[in-house]
C-alpha positions, 0 to 999 in steps of 0.5 A, spaced: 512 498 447 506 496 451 505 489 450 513 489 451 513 493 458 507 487 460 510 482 459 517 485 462 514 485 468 510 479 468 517 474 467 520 480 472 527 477 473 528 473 468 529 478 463 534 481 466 540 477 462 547 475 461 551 470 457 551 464 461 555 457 461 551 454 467 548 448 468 545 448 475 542 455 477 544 459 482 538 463 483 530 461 481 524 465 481 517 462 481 512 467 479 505 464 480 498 466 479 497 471 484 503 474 483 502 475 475 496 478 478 502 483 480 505 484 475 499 487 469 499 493 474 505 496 471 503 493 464 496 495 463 497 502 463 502 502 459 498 498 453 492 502 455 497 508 451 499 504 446 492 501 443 490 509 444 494 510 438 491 506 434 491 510 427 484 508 423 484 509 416 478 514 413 472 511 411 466 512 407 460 507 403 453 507 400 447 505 404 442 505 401 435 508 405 428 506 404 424 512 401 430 516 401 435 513 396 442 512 396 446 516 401 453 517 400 458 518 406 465 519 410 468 519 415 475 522 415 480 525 421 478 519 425 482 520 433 482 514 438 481 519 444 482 513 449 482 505 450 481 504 457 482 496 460 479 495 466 480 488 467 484 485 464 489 477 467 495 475 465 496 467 466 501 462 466 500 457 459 504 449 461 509 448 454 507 455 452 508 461 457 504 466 458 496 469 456 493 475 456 486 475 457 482 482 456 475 483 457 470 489 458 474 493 455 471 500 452 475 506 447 472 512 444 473 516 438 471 522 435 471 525 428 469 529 422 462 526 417 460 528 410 454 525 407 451 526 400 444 524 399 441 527 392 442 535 392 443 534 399 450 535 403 452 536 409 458 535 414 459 535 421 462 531 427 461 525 431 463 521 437 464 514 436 463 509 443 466 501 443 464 497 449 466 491 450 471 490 447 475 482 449 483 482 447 487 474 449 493 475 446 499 467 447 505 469 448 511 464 447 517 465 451 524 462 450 531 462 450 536 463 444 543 459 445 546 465 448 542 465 454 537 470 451 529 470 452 525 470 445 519 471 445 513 471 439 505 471 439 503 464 438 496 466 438 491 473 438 483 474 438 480 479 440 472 480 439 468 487 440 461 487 443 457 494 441 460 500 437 456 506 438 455 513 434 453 519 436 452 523 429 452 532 431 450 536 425 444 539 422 443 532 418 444 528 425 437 524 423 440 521 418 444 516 422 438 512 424 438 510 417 444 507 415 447 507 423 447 499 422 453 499 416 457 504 419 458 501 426 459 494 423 464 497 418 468 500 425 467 493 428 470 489 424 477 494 422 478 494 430 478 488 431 483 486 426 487 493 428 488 490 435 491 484 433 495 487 429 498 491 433 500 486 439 503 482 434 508 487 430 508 491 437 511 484 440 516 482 433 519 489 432 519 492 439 519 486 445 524 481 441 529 487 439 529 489 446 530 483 449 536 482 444 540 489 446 539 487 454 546 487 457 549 480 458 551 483 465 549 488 471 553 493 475 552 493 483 557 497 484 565 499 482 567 494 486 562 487 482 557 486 478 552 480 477 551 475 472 543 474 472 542 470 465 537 465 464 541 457 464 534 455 461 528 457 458 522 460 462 518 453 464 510 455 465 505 450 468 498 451 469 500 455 475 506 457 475 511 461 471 519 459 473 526 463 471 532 459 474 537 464 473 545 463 473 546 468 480 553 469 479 557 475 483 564 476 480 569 481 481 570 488 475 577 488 477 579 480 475 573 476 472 576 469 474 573 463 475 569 461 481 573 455 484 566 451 486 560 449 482 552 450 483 549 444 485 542 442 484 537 446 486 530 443 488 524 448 487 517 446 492 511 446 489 508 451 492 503 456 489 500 459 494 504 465 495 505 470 490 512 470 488 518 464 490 525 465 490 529 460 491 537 461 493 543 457 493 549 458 497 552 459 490 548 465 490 551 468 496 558 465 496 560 467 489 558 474 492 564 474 497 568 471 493 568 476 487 568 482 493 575 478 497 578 478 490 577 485 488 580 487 495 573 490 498 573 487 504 577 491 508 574 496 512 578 501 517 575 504 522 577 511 526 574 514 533 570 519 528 566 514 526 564 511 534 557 515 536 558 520 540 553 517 546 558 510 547 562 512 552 568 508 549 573 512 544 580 508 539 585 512 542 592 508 545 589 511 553 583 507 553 587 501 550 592 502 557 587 500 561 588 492 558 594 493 555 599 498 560 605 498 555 601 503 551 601 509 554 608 509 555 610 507 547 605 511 544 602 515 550 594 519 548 595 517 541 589 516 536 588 509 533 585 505 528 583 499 526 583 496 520 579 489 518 580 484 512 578 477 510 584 473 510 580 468 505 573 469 501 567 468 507 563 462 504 556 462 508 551 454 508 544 454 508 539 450 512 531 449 513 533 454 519 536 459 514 543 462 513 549 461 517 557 464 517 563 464 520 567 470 518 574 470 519 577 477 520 584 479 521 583 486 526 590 489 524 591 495 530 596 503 529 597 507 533 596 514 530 603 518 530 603 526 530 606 526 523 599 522 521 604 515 520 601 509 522 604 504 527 603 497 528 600 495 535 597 488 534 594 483 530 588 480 532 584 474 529 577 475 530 571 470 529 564 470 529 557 468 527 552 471 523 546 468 521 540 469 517 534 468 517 529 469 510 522 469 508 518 470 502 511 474 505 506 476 500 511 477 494 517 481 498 523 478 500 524 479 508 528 477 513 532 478 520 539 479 522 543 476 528 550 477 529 552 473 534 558 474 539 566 475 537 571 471 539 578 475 539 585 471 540 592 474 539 596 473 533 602 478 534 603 483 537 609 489 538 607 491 544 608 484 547 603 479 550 596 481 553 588 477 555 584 479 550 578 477 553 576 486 556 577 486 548 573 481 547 567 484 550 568 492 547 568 489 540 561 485 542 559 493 543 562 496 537 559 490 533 552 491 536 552 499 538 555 500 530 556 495 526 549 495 527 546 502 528 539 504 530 536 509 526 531 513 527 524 513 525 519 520 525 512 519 523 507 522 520 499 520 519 494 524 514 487 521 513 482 516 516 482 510 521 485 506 516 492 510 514 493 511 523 492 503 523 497 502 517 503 507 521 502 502 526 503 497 522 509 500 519 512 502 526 512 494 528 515 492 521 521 497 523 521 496 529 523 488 529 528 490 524 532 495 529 529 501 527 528 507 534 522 512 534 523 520 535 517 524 536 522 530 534 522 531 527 530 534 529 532 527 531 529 524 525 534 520 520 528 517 517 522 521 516 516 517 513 508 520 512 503 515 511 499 518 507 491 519 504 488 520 496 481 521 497 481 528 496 486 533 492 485 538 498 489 532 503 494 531 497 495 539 496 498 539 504 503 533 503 505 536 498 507 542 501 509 538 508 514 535 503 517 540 500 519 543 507 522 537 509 526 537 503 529 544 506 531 540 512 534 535 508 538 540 505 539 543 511 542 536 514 546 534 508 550 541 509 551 539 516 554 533 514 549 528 515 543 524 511 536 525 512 531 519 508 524 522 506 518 516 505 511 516 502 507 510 504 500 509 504 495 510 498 497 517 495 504 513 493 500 507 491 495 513 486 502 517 485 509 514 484 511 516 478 510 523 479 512 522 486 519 518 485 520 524 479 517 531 481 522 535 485 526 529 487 523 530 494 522 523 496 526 516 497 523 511 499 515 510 496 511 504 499 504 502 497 499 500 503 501 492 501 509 493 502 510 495 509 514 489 509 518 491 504 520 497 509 527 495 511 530 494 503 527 499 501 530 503 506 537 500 505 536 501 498 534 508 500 541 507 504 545 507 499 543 514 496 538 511 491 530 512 490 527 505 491 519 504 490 514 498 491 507 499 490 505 493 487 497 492 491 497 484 494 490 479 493 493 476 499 496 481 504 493 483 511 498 483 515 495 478 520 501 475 523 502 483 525 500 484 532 502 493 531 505 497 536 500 503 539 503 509 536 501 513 541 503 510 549 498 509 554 492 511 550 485 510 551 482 507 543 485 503 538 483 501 531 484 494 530 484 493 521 480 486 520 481 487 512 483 490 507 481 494 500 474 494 497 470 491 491 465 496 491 468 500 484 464 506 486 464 510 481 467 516 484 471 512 489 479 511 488 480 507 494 480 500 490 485 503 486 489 505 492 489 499 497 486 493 492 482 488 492 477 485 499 481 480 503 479 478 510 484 478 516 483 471 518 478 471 526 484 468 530 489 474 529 484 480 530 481 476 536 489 476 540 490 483 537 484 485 541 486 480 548 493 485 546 490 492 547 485 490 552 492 486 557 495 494 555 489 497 558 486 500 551 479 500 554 475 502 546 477 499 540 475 501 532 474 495 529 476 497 521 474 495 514 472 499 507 466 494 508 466 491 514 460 487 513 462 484 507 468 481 513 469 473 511 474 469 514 476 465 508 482 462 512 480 455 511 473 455 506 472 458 500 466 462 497 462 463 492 457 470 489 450 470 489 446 475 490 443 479 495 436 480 497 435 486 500 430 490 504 427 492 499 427 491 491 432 498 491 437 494 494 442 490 488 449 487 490 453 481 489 455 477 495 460 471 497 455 466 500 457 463 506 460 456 506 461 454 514 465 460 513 465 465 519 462 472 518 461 479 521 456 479 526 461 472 529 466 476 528 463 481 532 460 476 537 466 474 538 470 480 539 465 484 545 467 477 548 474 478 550 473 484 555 466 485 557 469 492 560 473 495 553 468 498 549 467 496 540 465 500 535 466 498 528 466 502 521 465 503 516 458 497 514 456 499 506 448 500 506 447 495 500 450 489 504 446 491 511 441 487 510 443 481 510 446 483 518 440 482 521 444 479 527 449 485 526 443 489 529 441 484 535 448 484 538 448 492 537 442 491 542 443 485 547 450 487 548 452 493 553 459 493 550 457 493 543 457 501 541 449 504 539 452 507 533 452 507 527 456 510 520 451 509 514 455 512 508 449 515 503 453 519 499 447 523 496 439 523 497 438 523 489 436 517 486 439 518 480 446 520 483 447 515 487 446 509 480 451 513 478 456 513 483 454 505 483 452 505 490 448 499 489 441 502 492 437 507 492 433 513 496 428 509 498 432 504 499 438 507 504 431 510 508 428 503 509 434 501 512 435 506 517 427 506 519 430 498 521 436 500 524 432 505 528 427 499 529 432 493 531 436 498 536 432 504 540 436 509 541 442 508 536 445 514 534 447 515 526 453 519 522 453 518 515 458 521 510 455 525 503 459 528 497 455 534 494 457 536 487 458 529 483 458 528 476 451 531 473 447 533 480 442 537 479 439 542 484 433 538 484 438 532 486 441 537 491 434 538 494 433 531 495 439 530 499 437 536 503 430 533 504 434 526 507 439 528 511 433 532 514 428 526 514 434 522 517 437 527 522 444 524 523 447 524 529 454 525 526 456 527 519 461 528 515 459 532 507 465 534 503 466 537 495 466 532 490 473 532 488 475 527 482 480 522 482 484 520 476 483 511 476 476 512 477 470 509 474 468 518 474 474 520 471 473 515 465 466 515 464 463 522 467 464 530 466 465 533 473 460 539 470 459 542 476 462 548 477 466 549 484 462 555 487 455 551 486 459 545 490 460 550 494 455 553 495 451 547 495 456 543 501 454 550 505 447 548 505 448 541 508 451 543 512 448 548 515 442 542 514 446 538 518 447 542 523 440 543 525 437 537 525 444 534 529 441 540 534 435 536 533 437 530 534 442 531 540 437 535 544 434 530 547 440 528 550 440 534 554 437 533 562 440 525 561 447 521 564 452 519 560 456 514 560 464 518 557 470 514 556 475 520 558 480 521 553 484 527 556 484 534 557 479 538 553 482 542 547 478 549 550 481 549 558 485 545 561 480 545 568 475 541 563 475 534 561 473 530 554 470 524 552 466 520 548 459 517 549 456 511 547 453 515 540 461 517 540 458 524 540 464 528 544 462 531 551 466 535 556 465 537 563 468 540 568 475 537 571 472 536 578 473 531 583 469 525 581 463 521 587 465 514 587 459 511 586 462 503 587 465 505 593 472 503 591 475 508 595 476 516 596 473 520 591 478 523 585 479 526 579 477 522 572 483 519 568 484 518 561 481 511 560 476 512 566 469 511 565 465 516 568 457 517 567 455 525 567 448 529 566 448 533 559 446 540 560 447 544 554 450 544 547 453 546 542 454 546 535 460 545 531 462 543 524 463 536 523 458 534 529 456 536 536 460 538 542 456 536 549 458 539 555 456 537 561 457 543 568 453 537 573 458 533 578 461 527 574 461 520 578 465 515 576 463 507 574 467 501 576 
């Protein structure tokens, strides 16, 4: 079943089938390389489960041992713990369908020995490890005559590097002698298992599922949809297609569709993920199934007005254009009830869908008795266009509902203008029709996640949606989340289910409340999410924000709806985001997305996927955006900014890296004629020379190719002398097991350069305490480096592990939690004493401080952040003008103002500086 769930999701709707007499498609989905990449995520898991119950026969031979004799032995008992498959890519085959290609894979297996030598016997147990293990599986996709795919293994391999033993038992010793038989023996019978099991896995459980598939699909009680496949499944060497038949018909009386598909001409196209290619056909089936199952009648009453239009269906509002009224039916309720004479039939162009509605507009007046009197008929037409688009694997688009004509077909109340009508029903189509919901946001964890709610508020925003501040006005509430640690898990676990009683509480009230999870703890946790405790309805990973809008629509509709598929492309470039918080003084500006890194700790490549750069000519107009807005500070964001490239127009190809010294080892793309980092950042300081740039976060392993970095942080007033250099650990032993790609000696090279290049620059770094196997000597080591380096800022966390990782598979998290601890307490207290250290020579010198506001201690003090981004507050008090400007007076957020540091103080995670001189502001 795991090789059925892959390839499930790689042929995506073609599998979704129906008996079929269609030449022409109504619909066609095009799935290229990029968008398989997509589709092994939902797969791959699956599979990993599937080869993990593997059953292994016993096994037992004779070696014979030099100077020892024969040696009989047994394995028996044998337990695949676990077969994981880090990498892995699904590929398009022309005239055949599609490969799956495994490689670097690795599996683990315990189990019980004996061995028999002489008079000697003894048993014991032992761990066996594969590694490197290469799957490439061909699979052969069809069509039967009844429209449905086949699907067959034309061809499996599959190839195992090493296989090690690991022998616990009194006689262990003897493995070195006959350890070479036993491993080979487990090579050849796994590597013969494997493919078996592809091929009996798609025979007797893909092939049959595929035949007891459903010929049609439900939509609701009024339709259903005809999907089948017209063809079978045409693969090129980039792309995978599926035309699909994309008929609508009606679930009361299935008659036939009175027009004819026409030809559907596909682009060739393969840079974007998935294409979809839609015909009218798709779209006028629909309406026409709906008008013949009578559907397309809707009625409307007062109740269903908003309270806050200042408009109500009753016969005295109707009185003001048509007198006669209030007279026959004086201060009567009405109703309005709206139906198609004729099925609508919509045309598609190159600027996308257009329809004419015609609906009849029958008005009554409502009689004491509940009765219905006729008033009038009206003819009411109008136009509705659409416009759709396909932006990294996900269906968007926009509605436009343009102005309603009315004229007057009969009437029992006599003959009146219908323009005063006209002009109410344009009100009642955009302030009903077409309501706004509102949307309540919620933002946990770094930068990166308070970026992304501001990207998901625009996506909103463009598509009708309003926003709240207040959780009471919500109709929609979404939390973007973080999955770094458990602890920040644990508090959006809790924040849900309160929501869920105020969902509760709004339902009994009558009226609907939608929850949603977005960002990474979705990405990390969907299924759990979507099922435990039904407390969400919309998931949405860090790369489907555009998809927002269905998901809601969906949601809408009292379904869960989810999307968590992780892009190679998406970085929301022609997203300029909406400023979350209005009139603020900072903004973050993301320039890329995801990490390559793979540290082995680090869930974040799992969350938010593969790098990919924001193209330079985007992030420049967003800046020049918040700098025409007044943000006077922008955070430059990236898992790794100095592995930013600008790969719009070049491409790039891996090398290694030199660093600082031999204790730095990593892989980088070369530059081509591309554009890097330290142009970026060039760049940028150019577009205000007054709006103040920091950057985060640079890994320390790819810092040594930026030496221009450094020289732009000296020459550039407006660039931040601040640094955030991550260590994770002084040890380093633990640091090659996090993969960090240097080592202590290393790290501290590059800070004695970075201090050398830019005097003065203040330092902050990140640790984690308690990784996988630290010892207390590697405890000590990280004391004696955050000592040695005496950071500015820092941030040290517990190590917590997180399922996906490199750790999770591979290491023991051993270290028990009151050592963590313990062990974190000591950082800290570390940190902090050499943070005074290092901060006390502020103390008697002016700083220049971006005020943020007011002071979270007293409402007489200001707050703000200095060049270092150490916080310093001082007294709200009227300010010199040193510029001559104008009168002296009190510092604003946004302002800068330049103060003498008198004092500090300590304070977990950083320093807090505080100022008691008079502040001067600078122009």
């Amino acid at each position: 079943m795991g090789v059925q769930s892959l390839v499930v999701a790689c042929v995506a709707l073609a599998l979704c089938l129906a008996l079929t007499t269609a030449t022409n498609p109504g619909f066609v989905v095009r799935i290229t390389q990029a968008g398989l990449d997509y589709a092994h995520q939902h797969g791959i898991t699956i599979l990993e489960k599937e080869l993990a119950q593997l059953k292994l026969p016993d096994i037992s031979g004779d070696s014979r041992v030099l100077r020892v004799g024969k040696v009989r032995y047994e394995l028996s008992r044998l337990h695949l713990r676990s077969f994981h498959l880090p990498y892995s890519r699904i590929s398009p085959v022309p005239n055949v369908g599609l490969q799956v290609s495994i490689s670097n894979a690795f599996a683990e297996l315990d189990g019980d020995w004996r061995v028999k030598m002489l008079f000697v016997r003894d048993h014991g147990s032992f761990n066996l490890k594969v590694e490197n293990v290469y799957i490439k599986v061909s699979l052969r996709l069809g069509s039967d005559g009844s429209g449905k795919p086949t699907v067959s293994t034309s061809d499996c391999s599959s190839r195992i590097s090493k296989v090690r033993v690991h022998f616990s038992g009194r006689l262990e010793w003897l493995y070195n002698f006959f350890h070479n038989a036993i491993e080979s023996r487990f090579k050849k019978i796994l590597e013969t298992k494997v493919c078996d099991s592809v091929a009996k896995s798609v025979h007797n459980d893909l092939q049959r599922y595929l035949q007891t598939l459903p010929v049609t699909a439900r939509i609701d009680a009024r339709a259903g949809i005809d999907y089948s496949l017209v063809a079978p499944p045409s693969a090129t060497a980039q792309s995978l297609d599926a035309a699909l038949k994309g008929e609508f018909y009606s679930l009361v009386h299935r008659s036939t569709v009175p027009f004819s598909p026409l030809p559907l001409s596909f682009p060739s196209d393969h840079d974007h993920m998935v294409y979809f290619g839609v015909s009218s056909y798709f779209f006028n089936t629909a309406g026409f199934a709906y008008h013949t199952a009578g559907a397309l009648v809707f009625e409307i009453t007062d109740a269903m007005i908003p309270k806050d239009v200042d408009f109500h269906l009753n016969t005295t509002t109707f009185s003001a254009f048509i007198p006669q009224l209030e007279q026959m039916y004086p201060d009567m309720p009405m109703k309005l009830r709206l139906s198609t004479p004729s099925a609508p039939f919509l045309n598609i162009g190159p600027e996308g869908i257009s329809l004419r509605p015609v609906v009849d507009v029958q008005a009554y007046a409502i009689l004491p008795n509940s009765s219905l009197a006729p008033l009038f008929l009206l003819s009411l037409t109008g136009n509705v266009s659409a416009v759709i688009d396909v932006r990294s694997g996900h269906m968007v688009g926009s509605l436009d509902v343009g102005r309603i004509k009315l004229s007057l077909k009969d009437s029992v109340v006599g003959t009146f203008p219908v323009r005063l009508l006209q002009s109410i029903m344009n009100i009642f189509a955009s302030d009903i029709l077409l309501p706004r919901l509102n949307v309540y946001l919620e933002t946990y964890g770094c930068q990166m996640n308070v970026n992304d709610t501001e990207i998901a508020w625009t996506i909103l925003q463009r598509n009708g949606y309003a926003r709240t501040k207040e959780l009471e006005e919500a109709d929609v509430v979404l939390l973007v989340t973080c999955s770094v640690r458990e602890k920040a898990e644990q508090a959006i676990w809790n924040r849900l289910r309160h929501l869920k009683a105020l969902k509760a509480r709004r339902q009994q009230a009558g009226a609907r409340l939608r929850i949603g999870i977005l960002g990474c703890m979705a990405e990390r946790l969907k299924e759990e999410i979507l099922h435990r405790e039904k407390l969400v309805d919309v998931v949405a990973g860090p790369d489907a924000y555009r998809d927002l809008p269905r998901l809601l629509a969906v949601a809408e509709s009292g379904q869960q709806a989810a999307n968590v598929l992780l892009s190679l492309d998406e970085t929301y470039a022609d997203i300029l985001p909406v400023q979350t918080s209005a009139g603020g003084t900072t903004a973050f500006v993301s320039i890329m997305r995801g990490c390559d890194n793979m540290c082995t700790y680090c869930i974040v490549p799992f969350t938010r996927g593969r790098e990919r750069s924001r193209p330079i000519a985007s992030i420049l107009q967003e800046v020049r955006m918040l700098s025409e807005q007044g943000v006077k500070e922008v955070t430059l964001l990236g898992q790794n900014v100095n592995s930013y490239r600008d790969m719009s127009e070049v491409q790039f190809q891996s090398v290694a890296a030199p660093g600082l010294s031999r204790g730095f080892s990593t892989v980088y793309k070369a530059k081509l004629g591309g554009l890097r980092f330290a142009h970026l950042l060039d760049q940028v300081s150019r577009v205000d020379p007054e709006m103040r740039i920091r950057f985060t976060s640079p890994h320390p392993k790819d810092f040594p190719d930026e030496a221009s970095v450094l020289q732009l942080i000296r020459e550039r007033h407006n660039i931040c002398k601040q640094l955030h250099l991550p260590a994770q650990s002084g040890s380093t032993r633990v640091l090659e097991a996090m993969r960090r790609g240097y080592t202590r000696e290393a790290y501290l090279d590059l800070v004695h350069h970075v201090r050398d290049s830019v005097p003065g620059v203040s330092l902050s770094s990140d640790f984690i305490t308690g990784f996988c196997g630290e010892t207390e000597e590697d405890h000590q080591q990280t004391m004696s480096l955050l000592r040695e380096v005496r950071y500015n800022v820092g941030f040290l966390f517990a190590y917590s592990m997180r399922q996906k990782t490199r750790a999770y598979h591979r290491l023991q998290d051993d270290v028990p939690v009151d050592v963590k601890k313990r062990r974190l307490e000591e950082l800290i207290a570390a940190f902090r004493e050499e943070a005074a250290r290092a901060n006390a020579a502020l103390v008697g010198q002016d700083q220049l401080v971006l005020v943020e506001g007011p002071s979270k201690r007293s409402a007489s003090e200001l707050c703000g952040r200095n060049d270092g981004n150490i916080k310093v507050i001082f007294p709200d008090a009227e300010l010199e003008d040193a510029a001559g400007c104008g009168a002296p007076g009190r510092a604003q957020p946004g302002d800068y103002v330049l103060v003498k540091v008198t004092c500090l103080q300590c304070s977990f995670p950083c320093l807090v500086l505080f100022s008691r001189a008079p502040a001067t502001r600078r122009a």
